[in-house]
N, C-alpha and C positions, 0 to 999 in steps of 0.2 A: 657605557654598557647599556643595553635596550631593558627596556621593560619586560616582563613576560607573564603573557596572561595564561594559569596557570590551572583555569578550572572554568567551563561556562556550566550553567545547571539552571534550572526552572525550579520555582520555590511556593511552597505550599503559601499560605496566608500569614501573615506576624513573621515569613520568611525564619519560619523556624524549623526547615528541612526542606530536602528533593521530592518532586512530587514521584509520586510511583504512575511512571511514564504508561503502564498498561488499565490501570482503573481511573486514574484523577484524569479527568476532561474539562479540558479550558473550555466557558463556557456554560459552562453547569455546576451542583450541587458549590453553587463559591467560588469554584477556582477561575481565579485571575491569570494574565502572561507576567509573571514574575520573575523578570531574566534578573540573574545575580555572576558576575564576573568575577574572579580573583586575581589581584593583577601583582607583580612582586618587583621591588625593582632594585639594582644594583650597581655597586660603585660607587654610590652616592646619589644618582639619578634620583630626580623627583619624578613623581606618578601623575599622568596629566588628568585634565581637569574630567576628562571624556572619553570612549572608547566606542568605534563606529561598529554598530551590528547591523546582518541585515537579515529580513521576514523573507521567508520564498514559500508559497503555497503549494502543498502537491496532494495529490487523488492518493487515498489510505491507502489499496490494495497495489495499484498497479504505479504507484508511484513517479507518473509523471505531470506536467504542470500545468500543458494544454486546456484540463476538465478543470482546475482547480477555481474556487469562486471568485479569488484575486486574481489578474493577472498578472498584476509590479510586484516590483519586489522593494517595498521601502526601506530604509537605512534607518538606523535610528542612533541620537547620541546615547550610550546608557555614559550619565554622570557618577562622579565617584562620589562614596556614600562616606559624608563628614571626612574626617582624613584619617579613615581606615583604608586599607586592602583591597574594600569589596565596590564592587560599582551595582549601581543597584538602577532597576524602570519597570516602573509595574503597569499595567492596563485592566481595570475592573472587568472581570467576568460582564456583568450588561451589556460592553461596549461587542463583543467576541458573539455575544448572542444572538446577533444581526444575521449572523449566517445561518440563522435557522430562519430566516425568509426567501422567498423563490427570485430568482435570480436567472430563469429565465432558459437553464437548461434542464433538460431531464437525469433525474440519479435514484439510485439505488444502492440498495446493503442489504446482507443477509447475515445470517445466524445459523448453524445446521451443529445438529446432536452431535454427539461421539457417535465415532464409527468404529464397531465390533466385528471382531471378523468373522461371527456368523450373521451380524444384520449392516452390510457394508449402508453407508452414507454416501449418498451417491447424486441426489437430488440436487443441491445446494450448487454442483458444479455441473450442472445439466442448464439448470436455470442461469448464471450468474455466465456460462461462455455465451449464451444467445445476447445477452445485453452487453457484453462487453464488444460482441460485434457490432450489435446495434449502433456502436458508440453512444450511449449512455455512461455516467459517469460516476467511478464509483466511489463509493461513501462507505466503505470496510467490509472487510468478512472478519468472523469468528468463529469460534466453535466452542462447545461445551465440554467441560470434563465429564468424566465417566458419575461425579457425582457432585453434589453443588460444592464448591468453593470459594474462597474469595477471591479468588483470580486466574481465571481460564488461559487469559493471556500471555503473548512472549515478548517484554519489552523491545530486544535482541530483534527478531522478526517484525516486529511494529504490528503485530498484532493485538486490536485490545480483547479485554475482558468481554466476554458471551454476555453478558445481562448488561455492564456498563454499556455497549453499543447499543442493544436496544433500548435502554431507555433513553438512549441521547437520540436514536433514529438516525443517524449516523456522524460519519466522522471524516474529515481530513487533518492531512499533518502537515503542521507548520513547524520549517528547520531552521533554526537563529543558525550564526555563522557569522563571526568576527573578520571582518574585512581588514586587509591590510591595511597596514598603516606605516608612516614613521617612526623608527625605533620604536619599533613593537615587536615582540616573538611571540608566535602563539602556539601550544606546548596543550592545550585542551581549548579549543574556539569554536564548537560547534554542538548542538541539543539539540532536540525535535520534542513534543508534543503532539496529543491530541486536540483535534478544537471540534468542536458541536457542528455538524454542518447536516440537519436531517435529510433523511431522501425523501423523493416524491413516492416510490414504492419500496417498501420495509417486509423482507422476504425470512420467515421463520420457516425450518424444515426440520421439526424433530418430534417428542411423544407432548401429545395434550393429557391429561388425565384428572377427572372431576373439578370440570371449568379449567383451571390453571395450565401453564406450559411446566414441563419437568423434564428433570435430565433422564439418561440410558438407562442410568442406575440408581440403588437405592439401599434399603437397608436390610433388605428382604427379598424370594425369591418374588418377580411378579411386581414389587413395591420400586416405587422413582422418589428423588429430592424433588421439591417443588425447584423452580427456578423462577417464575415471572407470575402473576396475579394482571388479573386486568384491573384491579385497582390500583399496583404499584404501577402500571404505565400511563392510566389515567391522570395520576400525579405528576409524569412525568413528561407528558404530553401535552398538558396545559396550562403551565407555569403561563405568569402573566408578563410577555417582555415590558422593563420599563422605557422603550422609547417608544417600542410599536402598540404594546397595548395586549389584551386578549385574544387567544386563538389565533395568536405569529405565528407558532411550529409549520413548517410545512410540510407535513406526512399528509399525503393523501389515499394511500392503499397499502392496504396490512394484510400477506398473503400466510393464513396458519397450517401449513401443509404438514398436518397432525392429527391425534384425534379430538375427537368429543369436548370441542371445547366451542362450538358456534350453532347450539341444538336451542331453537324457539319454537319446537312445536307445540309448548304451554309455558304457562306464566312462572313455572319454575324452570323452565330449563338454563342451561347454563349461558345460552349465548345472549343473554339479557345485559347480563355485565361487562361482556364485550362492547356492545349496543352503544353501549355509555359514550365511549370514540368518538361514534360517528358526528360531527357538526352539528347537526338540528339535533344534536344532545348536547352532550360537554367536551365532546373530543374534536379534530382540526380534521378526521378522514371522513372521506365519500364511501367507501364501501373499505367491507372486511368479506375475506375469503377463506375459506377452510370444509369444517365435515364434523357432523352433527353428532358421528357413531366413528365407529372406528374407522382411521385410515388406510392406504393399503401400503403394504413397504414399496420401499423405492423400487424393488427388484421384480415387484409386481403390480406395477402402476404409477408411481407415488414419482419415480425417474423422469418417467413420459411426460406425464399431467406436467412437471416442470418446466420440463423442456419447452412443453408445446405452448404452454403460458408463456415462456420465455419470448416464445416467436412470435407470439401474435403482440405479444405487446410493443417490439422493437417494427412490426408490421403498421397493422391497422389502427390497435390502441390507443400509443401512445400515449395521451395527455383526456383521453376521451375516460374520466373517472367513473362518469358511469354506467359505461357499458363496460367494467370489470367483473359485475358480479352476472350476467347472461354467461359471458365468453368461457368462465370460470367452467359452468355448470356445462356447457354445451363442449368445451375439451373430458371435461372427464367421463360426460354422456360418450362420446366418440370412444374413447380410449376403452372403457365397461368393454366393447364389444371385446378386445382385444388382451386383456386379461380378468379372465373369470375367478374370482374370489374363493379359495377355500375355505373361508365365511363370511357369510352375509355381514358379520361385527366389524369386519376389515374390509371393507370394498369401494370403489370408486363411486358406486351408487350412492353415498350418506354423502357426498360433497354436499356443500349449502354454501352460502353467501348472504351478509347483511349490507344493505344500502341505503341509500338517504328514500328509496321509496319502500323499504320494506323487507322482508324475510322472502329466501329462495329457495328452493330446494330438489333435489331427483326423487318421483314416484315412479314405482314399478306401474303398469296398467296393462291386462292385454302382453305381457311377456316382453314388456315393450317401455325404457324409460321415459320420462315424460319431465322436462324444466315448469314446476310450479313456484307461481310467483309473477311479482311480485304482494305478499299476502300483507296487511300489519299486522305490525309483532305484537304480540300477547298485552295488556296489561296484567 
């Protein structure tokens, strides 16, 4: 009678449970590849000594292998653990860390609010079909609940968590898969995980409110959950790899298509703490993009500006990080003409950009916008 492996799963640390496939990210905060098998056998049949698995890398969202940062697909023995049931092969989260270095293609990920249906979300996929044209490669999408939770995500859809993705700056999935063997059945042989793989550009499209990113909703009419701090991504951006050293991550452009959370016109404004990011500070990015004052909805403005980012980057941009925050300012200059604001608080006009040369910004002069900049930022 054959064997039958009766359970494949991915295992927290001390292998004392499943990871929850939508927030734990191999990679980061700890978590290791922790494959644990169950293997059952009958007749009298002994359990052999091994059970061949094998890794296959694929792109989070659109789920093929082309873009992925491996291209093989290795096999691995996982050995049986002592002479119990379980076979066990772990790999330290450090080693999985690697993929937050550049590799030589270009990718991206985004993040976009709940969509309400009087304020549709609409940007997120304006932005995200120009680079999937581009063939650019991508590194997840998400979305946010209508209010902060611990898990935005849908294991079932391979979707992760809204804030897990951003702080990891993205993601691909890697699917174990128990290859045939000899007198072996396999009855559960296949998992997947998340693993760390950051993008070169990291696309946010929802509400900013006093510095921080926040969800649709809140507790109050008017009032959001917070969601993201530019101090918890700080943290989270410039973890120290121990093979490569300081300032590994490879996030090079952080687009906050949101409000008032990138405002340096003084030394208290909020986009100071953003600032933090940029390289010639403590962060791994070239330039950060967003809007100083309020934004405009996707529905009037906020769509386009996406889009048109979208195209210029799979055009002319590319790889070119620092002419992100001109191009920035000079779409949403373009786009002003084309939808006029029914307030100055919400308008395409307040776009700004920070760079490794300094603070950007749209003035009115003469009835007539004007790109100032590059200025230095405030002490």
């Amino acid at each position: 009678m054959p064997v039958t492996v009766t359970r494949t799963s991915l295992q927290v640390q001390n292998w004392n449970g499943s990871i929850n496939k939508a927030t734990d990210i191999v990679g980061m905060n700890g978590v290791g590849l922790n494959i644990e098998l169950e293997a059952h056998a009958s007749g009298g049949d002994e359990l052999p000594p091994s059970i061949k698995v094998q890794l296959e890398f694929k792109e989070a969202s659109q789920a093929g292998t082309g873009k992925a940062s491996w291209s093989g697909k290795p096999v691995l023995d996982v050995p049986r653990h002592a002479y119990t049931s379980y076979y066990r092969f772990d790999v330290p989260w450090q080693i999985w860390s690697m993929l937050g270095v550049a590799e030589g293609r270009r990718e991206f990920a985004t993040v976009v609010r709940y969509s309400s249906d009087d304020m549709k979300a609409t940007a997120d996929g304006a932005f995200r079909s120009q680079l999937v044209y581009g063939n650019w490669a991508d590194r997840g999408m998400a979305q946010q609940s209508l209010r902060m939770s611990n898990n935005s995500g849908d294991a079932r859809l391979r979707r992760p968590d809204a804030k897990q993705l951003m702080l990891a700056g993205g993601v691909e999935i890697l699917e174990i898969k128990v290859l045939p063997q000899p007198h072996l059945k396999v009855k559960d042989g296949s998992t997947y995980c998340f693993m760390r793989s950051p993008a070169d550009v990291f696309f946010y499209t929802g509400h900013g409110l006093g510095g921080n990113l926040v969800t649709h909703g809140g507790p109050g009419e008017g009032l959001h959950d917070d969601f993201m701090t530019p101090e918890e991504l700080l943290q989270a951006w410039t973890v120290t790899n121990p093979i490569l050293g300081p300032k590994s991550l490879d996030v090079d452009v952080l687009i906050i298509n949101g409000c008032s959370v990138l405002n340096c016109d003084d030394k208290d404004g909020t986009g100071k703490k953003w600032a933090r990011l940029l390289m010639n500070q403590e962060g791994p990015l070239y330039s950060i993009l967003g809007y100083r004052d309020g934004a405009p909805a996707d529905s009037n403005g906020g769509h386009a500006v996406a889009a048109a980012m979208g195209k210029a980057i799979i055009g002319n941009l590319d790889s070119k990080w620092m002419a992100y925050a001109k191009t920035w300012l000079e779409i949403n200059k373009q786009n002003h003409k084309h939808y006029r604001p029914t307030s100055s608080n919400y308008s395409l006009a307040n776009a700004c950009a920070i760079d490794l040369n300094g603070y950007w910004y749209l003035e009115e002069l003469d009835d007539e916008l004007h790109i100032i900049g590059p200025k230095k930022l405030p002490k």
